[in-house]
N, CA, C and O atoms as a MOPAC input file, in Angstrom:
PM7 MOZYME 1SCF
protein

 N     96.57600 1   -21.49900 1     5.03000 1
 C     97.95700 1   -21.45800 1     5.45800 1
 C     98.82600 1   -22.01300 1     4.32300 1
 O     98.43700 1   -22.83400 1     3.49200 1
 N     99.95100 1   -21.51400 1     4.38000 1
 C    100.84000 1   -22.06500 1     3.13300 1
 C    102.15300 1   -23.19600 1     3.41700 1
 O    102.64900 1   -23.46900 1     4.51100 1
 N    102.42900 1   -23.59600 1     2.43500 1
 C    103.56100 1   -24.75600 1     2.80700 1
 C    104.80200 1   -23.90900 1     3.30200 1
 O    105.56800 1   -24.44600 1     4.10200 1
 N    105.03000 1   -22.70700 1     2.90300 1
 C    106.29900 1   -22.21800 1     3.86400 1
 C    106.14400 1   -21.80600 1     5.54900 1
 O    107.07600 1   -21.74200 1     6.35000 1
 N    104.80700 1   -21.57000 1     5.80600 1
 C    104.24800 1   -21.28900 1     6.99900 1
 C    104.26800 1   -22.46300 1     7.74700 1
 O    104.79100 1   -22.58300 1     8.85500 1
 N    103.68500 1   -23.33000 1     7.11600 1
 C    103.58300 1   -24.56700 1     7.51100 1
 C    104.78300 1   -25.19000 1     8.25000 1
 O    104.78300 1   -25.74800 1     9.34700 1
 N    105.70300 1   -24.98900 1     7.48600 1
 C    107.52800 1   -25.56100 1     7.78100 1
 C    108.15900 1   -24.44600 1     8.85900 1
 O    109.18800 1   -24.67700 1     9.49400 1
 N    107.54800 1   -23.45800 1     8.95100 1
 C    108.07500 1   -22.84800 1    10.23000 1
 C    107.42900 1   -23.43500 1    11.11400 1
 O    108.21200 1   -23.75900 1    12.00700 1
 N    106.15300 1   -23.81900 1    11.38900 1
 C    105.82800 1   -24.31800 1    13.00900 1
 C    106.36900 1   -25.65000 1    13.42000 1
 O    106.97500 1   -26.54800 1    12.83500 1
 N    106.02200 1   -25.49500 1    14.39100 1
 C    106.67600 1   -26.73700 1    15.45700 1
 C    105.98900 1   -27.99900 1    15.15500 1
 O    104.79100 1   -28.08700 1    14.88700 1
 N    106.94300 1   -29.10700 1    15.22500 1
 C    106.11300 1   -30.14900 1    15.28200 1
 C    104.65300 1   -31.04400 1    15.46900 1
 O    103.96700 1   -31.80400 1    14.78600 1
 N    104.63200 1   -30.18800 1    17.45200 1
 C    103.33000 1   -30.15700 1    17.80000 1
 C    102.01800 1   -29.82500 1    17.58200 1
 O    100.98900 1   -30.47800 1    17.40600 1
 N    102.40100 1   -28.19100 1    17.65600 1
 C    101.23300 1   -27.38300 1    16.29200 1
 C    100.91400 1   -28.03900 1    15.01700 1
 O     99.72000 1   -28.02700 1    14.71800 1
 N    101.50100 1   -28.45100 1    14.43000 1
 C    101.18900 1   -29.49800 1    12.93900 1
 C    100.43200 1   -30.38500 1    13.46100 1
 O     99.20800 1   -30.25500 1    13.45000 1
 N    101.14100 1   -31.59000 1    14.08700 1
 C    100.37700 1   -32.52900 1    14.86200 1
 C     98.21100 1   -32.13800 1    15.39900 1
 O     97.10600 1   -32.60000 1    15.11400 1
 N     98.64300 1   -31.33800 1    16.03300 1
 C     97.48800 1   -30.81900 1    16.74500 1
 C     96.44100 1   -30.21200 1    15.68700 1
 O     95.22000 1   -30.22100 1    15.84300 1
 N     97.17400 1   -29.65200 1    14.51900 1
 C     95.93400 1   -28.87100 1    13.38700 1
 C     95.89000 1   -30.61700 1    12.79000 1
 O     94.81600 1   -31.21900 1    12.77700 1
 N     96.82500 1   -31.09600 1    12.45300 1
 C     95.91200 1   -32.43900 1    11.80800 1
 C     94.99600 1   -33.17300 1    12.91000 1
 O     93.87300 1   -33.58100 1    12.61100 1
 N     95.35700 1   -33.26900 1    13.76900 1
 C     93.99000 1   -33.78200 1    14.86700 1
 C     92.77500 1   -33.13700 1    14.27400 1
 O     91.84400 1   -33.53000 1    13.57100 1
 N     92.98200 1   -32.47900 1    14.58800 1
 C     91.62900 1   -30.75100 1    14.99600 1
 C     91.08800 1   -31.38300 1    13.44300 1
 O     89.92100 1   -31.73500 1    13.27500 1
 N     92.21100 1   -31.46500 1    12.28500 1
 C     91.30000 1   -31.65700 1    11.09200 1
 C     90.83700 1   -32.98600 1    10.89400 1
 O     90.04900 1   -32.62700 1    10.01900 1
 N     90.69200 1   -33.93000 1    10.94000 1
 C     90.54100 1   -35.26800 1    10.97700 1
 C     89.19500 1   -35.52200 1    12.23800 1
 O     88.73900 1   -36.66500 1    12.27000 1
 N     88.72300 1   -34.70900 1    13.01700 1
 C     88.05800 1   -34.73700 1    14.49800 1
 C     86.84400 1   -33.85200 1    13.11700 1
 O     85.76900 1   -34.34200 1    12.77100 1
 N     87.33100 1   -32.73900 1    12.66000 1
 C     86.20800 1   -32.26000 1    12.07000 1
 C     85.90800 1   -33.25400 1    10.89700 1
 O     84.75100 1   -33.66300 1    10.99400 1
 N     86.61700 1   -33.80700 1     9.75300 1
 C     86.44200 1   -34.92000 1     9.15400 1
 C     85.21700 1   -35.80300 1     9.58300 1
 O     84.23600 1   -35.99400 1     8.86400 1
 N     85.39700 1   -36.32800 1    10.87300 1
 C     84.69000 1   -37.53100 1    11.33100 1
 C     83.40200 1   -36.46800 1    11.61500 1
 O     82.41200 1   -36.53800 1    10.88700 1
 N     83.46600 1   -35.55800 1    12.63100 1
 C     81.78100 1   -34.99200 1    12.78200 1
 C     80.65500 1   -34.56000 1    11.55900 1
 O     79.43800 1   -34.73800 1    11.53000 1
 N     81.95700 1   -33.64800 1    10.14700 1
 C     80.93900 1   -33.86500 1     8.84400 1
 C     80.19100 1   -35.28600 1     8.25100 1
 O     79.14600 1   -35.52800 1     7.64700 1
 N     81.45300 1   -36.16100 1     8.82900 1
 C     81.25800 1   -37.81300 1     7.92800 1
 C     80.02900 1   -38.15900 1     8.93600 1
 O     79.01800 1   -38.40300 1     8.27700 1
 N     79.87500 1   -38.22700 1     9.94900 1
 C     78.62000 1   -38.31200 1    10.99000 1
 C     77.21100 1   -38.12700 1    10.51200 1
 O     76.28300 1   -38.87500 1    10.20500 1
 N     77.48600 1   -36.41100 1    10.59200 1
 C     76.09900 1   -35.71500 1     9.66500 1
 C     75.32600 1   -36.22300 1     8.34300 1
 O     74.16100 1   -36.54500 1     8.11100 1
 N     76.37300 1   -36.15400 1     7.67400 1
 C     76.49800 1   -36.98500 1     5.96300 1
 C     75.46500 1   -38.17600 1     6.24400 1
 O     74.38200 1   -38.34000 1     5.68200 1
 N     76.12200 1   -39.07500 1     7.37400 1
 C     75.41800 1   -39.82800 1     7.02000 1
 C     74.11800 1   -40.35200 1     7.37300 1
 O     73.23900 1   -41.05000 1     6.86900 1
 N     74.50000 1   -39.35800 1     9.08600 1
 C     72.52000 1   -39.27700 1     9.31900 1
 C     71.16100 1   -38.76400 1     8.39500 1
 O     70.05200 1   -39.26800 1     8.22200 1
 N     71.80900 1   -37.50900 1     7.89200 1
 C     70.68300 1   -37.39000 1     6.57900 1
 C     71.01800 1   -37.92700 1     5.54800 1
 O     70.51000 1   -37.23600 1     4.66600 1
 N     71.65400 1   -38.87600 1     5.01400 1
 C     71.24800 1   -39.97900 1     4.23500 1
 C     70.18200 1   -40.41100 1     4.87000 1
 O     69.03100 1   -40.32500 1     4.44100 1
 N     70.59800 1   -40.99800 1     6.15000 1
 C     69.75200 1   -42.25800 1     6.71800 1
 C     68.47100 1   -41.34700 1     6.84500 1
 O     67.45400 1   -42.03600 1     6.92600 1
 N     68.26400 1   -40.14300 1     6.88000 1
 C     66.93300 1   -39.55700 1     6.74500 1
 C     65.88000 1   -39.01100 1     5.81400 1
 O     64.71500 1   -38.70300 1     6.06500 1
 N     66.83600 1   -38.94000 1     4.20600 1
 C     66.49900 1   -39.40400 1     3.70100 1
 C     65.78800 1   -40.81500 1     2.63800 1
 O     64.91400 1   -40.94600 1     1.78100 1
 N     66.90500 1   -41.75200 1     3.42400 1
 C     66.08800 1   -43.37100 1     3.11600 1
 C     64.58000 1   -43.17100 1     4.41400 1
 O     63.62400 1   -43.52000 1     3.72200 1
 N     64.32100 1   -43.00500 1     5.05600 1
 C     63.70800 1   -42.58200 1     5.98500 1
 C     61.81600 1   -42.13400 1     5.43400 1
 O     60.64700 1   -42.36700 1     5.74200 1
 N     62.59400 1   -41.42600 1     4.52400 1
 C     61.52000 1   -40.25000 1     4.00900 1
 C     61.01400 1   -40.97300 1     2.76100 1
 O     59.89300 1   -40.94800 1     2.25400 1
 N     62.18400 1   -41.66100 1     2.37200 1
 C     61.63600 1   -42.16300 1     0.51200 1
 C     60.89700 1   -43.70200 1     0.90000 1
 O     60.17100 1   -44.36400 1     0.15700 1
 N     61.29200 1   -44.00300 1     2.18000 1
 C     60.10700 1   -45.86200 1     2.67300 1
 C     58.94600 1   -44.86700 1     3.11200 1
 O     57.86200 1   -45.28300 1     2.70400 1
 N     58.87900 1   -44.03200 1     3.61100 1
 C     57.70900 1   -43.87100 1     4.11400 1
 C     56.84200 1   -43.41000 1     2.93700 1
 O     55.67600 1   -43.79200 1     2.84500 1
 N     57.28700 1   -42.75900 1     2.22300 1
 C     56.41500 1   -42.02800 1     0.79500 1
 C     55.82400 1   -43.17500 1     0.31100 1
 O     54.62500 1   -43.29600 1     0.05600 1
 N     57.09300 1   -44.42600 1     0.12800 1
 C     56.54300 1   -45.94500 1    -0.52700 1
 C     55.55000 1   -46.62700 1    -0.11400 1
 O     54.67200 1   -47.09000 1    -0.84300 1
 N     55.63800 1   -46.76900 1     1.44000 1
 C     54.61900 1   -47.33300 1     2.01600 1
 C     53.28500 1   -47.07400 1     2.72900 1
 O     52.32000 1   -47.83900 1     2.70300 1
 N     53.35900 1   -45.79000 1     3.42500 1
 C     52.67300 1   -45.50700 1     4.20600 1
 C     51.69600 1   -43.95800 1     3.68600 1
 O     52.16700 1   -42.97600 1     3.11200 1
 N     49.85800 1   -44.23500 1     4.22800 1
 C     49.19800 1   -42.74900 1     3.79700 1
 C     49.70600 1   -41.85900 1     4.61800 1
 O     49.86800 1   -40.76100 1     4.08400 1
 N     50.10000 1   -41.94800 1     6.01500 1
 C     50.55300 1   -41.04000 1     6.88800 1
 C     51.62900 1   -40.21400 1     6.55400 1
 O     52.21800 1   -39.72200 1     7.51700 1
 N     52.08300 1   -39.90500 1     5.31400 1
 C     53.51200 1   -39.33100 1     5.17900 1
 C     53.67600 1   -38.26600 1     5.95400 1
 O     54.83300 1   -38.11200 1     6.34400 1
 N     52.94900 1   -37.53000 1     6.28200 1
 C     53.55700 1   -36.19300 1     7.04500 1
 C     53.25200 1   -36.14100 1     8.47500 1
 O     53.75200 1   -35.21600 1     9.11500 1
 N     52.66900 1   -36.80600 1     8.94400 1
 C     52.59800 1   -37.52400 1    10.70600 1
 C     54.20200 1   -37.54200 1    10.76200 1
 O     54.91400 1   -36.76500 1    11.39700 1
 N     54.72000 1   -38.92700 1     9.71000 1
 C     55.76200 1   -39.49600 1     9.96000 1
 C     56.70800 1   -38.66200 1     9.60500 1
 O     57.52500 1   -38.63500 1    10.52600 1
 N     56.99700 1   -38.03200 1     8.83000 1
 C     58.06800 1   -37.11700 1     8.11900 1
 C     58.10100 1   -36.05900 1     9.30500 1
 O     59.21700 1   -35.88200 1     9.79400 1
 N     57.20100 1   -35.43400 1     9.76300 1
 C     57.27600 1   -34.69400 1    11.10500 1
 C     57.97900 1   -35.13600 1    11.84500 1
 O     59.01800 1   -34.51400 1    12.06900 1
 N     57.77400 1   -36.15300 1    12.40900 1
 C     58.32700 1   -37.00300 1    13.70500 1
 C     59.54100 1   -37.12600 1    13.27300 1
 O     60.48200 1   -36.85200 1    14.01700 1
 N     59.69800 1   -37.48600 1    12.21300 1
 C     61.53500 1   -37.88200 1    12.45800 1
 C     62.18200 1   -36.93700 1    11.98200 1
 O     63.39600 1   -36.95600 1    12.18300 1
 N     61.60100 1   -35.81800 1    11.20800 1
 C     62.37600 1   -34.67900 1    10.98200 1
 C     63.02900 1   -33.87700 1    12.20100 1
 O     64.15100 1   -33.40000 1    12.37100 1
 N     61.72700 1   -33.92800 1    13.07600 1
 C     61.93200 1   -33.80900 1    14.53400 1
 C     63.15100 1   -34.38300 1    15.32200 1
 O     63.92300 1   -33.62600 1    15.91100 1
 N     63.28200 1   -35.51100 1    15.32100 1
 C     63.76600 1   -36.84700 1    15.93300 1
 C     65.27200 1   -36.25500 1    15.72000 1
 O     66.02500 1   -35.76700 1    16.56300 1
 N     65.49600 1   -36.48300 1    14.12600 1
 C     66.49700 1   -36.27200 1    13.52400 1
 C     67.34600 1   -34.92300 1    13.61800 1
 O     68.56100 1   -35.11100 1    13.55900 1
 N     66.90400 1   -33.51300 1    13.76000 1
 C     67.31700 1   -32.43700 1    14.03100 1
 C     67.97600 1   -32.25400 1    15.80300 1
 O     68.90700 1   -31.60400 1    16.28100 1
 N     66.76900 1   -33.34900 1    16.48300 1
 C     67.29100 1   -32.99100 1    18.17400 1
 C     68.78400 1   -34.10000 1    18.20400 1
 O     69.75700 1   -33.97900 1    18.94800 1
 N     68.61500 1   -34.86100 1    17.44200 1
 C     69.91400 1   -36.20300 1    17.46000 1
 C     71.17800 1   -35.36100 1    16.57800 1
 O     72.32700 1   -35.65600 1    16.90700 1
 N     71.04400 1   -34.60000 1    15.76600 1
 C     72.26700 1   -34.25000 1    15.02200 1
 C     72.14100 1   -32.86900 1    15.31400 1
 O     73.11200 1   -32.62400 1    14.59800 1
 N     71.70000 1   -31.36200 1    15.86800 1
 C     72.12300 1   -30.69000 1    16.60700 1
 C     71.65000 1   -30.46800 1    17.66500 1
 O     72.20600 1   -29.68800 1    18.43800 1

């Protein structure tokens, strides 16, 4: 959308697309940071444990039913 488009709508409509964008903001920033946290996840278990792919299963698992 462009800044002259923009200046024709109504107050509200503006209002409401910055909601809408800031609501999607926070659900990417969410995601972001669960697979971080699933990748720290993946790089302790490589460090510590022989089971890596028991465990990497399970929370790949875990992790896919929690974030979609």
């Amino acid at each position: 959308m462009t800044i002259p488009e923009l200046r024709n709508q109504d107050h509200a409509t503006r209002i409401m697309q910055l909601e809408l964008c800031t609501v999607l903001m926070i659900n990417i920033d969410t995601v972001i940071t669960r697979v971080l946290a699933l990748f720290r996840s993946i790089i302790n278990l490589m460090k510590n444990d022989d089971a890596v792919i028991q465990k990497t299963y399970i929370i790949l698992k875990t992790y896919s039913e929690n974030i979609f």
